[in-house]
N, C-alpha and C positions, 0 to 999 in steps of 0.2 A: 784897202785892208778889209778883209775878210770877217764877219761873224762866227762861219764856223770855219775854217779851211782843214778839207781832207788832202793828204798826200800817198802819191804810192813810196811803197819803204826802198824802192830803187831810187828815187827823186835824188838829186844832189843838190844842195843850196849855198850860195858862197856869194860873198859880197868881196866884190876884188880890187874896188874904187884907189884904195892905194898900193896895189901891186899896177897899177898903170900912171901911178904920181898925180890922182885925187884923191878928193875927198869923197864922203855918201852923199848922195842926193836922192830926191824923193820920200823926202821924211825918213829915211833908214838912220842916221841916227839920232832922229825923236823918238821913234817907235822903237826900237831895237831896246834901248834901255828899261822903257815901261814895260817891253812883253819877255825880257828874259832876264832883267835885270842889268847893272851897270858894267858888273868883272864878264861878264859874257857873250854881252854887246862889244864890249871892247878885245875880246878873246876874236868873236867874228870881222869886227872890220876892221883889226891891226893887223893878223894874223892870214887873215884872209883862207879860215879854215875852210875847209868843207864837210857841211854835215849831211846824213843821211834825212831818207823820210822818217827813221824811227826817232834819230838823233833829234830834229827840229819839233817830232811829241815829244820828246822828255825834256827839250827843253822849255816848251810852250808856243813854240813856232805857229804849228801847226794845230786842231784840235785832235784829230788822231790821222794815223797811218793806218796804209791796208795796201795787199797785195794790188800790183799792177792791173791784172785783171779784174778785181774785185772795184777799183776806182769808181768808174761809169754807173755799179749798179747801187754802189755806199754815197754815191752824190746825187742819186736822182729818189733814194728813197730818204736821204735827209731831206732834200728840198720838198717832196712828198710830205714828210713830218710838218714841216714848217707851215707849209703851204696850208695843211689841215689844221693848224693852230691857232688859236687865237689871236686873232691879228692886231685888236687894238692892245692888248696884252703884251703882247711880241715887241710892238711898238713901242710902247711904253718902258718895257724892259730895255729895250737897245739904247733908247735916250737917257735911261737913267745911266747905262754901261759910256756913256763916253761924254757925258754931264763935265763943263766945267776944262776942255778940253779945247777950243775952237781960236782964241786968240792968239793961244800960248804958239801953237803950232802953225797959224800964220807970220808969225814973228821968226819960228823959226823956221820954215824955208825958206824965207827971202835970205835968210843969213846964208843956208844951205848952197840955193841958188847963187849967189853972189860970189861964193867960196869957190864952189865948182867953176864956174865962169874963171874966172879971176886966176885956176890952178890952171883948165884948159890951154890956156892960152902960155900957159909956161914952157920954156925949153925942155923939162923934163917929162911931163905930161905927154909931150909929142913924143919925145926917143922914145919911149915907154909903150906909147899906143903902136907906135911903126915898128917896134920887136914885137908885140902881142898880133900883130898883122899879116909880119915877115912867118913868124911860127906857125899859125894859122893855115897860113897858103903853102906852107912844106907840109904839114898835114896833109894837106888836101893832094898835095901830089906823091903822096907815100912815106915820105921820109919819119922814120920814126924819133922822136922823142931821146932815146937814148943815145942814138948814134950821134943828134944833131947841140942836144943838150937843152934842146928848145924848151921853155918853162911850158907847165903845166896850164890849160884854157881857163883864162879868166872872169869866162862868163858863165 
């Protein structure tokens, strides 16, 4: 997890863990709750929305969005910024920003991990991954989406 994360407003973001019969891993949902809240977190990993680069700023995803072209030159003069900034300050500031955070969140990825583990290995978890695969690979040999019915990419 990022300090400041820029996105371009093309970016698509979607957490698709149970459109393939899991659950989140990877702290997505520890963090997901703390950074957009709980009705929103659950909007995105039930749901399996997709938001925009602009969507994920106004939700707090991200710090801001900028055009695709503009990426490269908005991330290397934050880092610039940063970089010229006072570093034990910076420091200090980031430890205060995530103070009080470190057990809670080892506790819960094991539960995460355990979870995912434990769905992987289910019958439906596989049907699930083997049509996200089947789709995929009709993609990639032309077949559109509409004529075949093939769900939308979950990554």
């Amino acid at each position: 997890m990022g300090d400041i994360v820029l996105a371009a407003r093309s970016a698509r973001f979607r957490l698709a863990y149970t459109a393939i019969g899991l659950t989140p891993d990877c702290g997505a949902s520890w963090f997901l709750p703390r950074l957009v809240g709980p009705r929103r977190a659950a909007d995105l990993i039930l749901t399996n929305r997709v938001l925009t680069g602009d969507d994920a700023e106004r939700w707090g995803l991200v710090s801001r969005s900028v055009e695709g072209e503009e990426l490269d030159v908005a991330a290397h003069r934050t880092a610039a910024g940063l970089a010229a900034g006072a570093g034990d300050a910076l420091r200090a500031a980031k430890g205060l920003l995530r103070a009080g955070t470190g057990d809670e969140l080892g506790r819960h990825l094991a539960e995460e991990a355990r979870l995912i583990a434990a769905l992987a290995d289910g019958q439906e978890a596989r049907d699930r991954m083997a049509a996200f695969l089947a789709a995929r690979d009709r993609a990639k040999a032309g077949d559109s989406r509409a004529e075949t019915g093939a769900p939308e990419s979950v990554s």
